[in-house]
N, C-alpha and C positions, 0 to 999 in steps of 0.2 A: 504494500500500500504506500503511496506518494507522500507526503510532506500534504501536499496540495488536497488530498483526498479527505485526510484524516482531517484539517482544518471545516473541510465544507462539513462532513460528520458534526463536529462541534457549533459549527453556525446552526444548524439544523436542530440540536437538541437547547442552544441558546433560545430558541421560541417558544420553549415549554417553560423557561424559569419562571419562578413563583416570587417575583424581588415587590410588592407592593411598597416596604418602607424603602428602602431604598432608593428604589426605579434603577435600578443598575444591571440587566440580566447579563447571563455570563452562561458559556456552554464550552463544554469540555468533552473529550474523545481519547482513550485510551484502545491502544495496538497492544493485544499480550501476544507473548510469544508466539501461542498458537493460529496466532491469525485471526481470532476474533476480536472483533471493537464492542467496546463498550461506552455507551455515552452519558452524559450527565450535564444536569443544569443545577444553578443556584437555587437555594429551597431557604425562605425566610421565613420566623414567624413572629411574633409581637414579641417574644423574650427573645430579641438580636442576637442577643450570644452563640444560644441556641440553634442557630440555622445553620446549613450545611452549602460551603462553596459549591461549582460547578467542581472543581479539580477531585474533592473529599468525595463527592459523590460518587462521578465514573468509576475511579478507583475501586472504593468500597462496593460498586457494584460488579464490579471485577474479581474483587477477591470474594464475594458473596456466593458469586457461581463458580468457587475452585481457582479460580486463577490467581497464581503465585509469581510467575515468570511477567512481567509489564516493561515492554520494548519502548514505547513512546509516548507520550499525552500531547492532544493538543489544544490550549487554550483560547477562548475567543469572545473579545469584549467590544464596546463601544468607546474607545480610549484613542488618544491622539498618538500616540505609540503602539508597540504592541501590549497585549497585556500581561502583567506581571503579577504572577501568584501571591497568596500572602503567606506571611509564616508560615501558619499551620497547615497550609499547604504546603509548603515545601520541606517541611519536616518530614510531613506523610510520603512524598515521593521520595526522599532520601532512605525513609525506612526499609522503603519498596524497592530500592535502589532502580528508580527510574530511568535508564540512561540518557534518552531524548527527550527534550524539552523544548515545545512549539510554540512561543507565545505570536499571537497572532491579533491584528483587528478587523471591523468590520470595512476598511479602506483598502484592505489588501495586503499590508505591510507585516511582515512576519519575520522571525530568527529561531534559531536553535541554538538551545544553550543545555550545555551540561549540568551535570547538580552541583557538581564542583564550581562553577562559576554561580550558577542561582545560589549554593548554599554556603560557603566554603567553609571549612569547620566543624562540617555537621558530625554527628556522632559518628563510628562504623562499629564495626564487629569489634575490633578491640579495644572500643571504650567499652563495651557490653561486659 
């Protein structure tokens, strides 16, 4: 699957998000190993804290149906840049040890960055 693919995936599941506080929607697409995608939008509810990214979702819906091995994600927001996960999404992908990372916008403009670069410091196996 292309760069280009998995982004439109995410725009795609970006029309489901649930952002009422915010107005921010955001959609995300994860490549596992095996060749399936899996996609996810931002889920808000009145206790903020509470709601789950676009990135936390795919993932989680990823690993929910078995999948362990997660090749790529790709991000996609309404941003003048491309869009940039937050923490606790990047923490999750680092746990996942996600190697590709697509942050993308709704203008076209897109990069791939590694966790090493999105995270640099993050925990590995031998702080565990």
């Amino acid at each position: 699957m292309t760069d280009e693919e998995l982004i439109g995936i995410a725009k795609q599941y970006r029309a489901h998000s649930y952002s009422p506080y915010s107005h921010f929607p955001v959609g995300a697409a994860v490549l596992a190993a095996s060749g399936k995608v899996y996609g996810g939008c931002n889920i808000e509810n009145s206790s903020y804290p509470l709601g789950n990214c676009a990135e936390r979702t795919a993932i989680f819906k990823a690993l929910s149906e078995g999948e362990r091995d997660l090749a790529a994600i790709a991000i996609v927001a309404d941003t003048p840049g491309p869009c940039s996960p937050c923490g606790a999404c990047r923490q999750v992908m680092a746990e996942f040890r996600i190697p590709r990372i697509i942050m993308a916008n709704l203008k076209g403009e897109w990069c791939v960055v590694t966790l090493d670069q999105l995270l640099p410091y993050a925990f590995s196996d031998t702080d565990l």
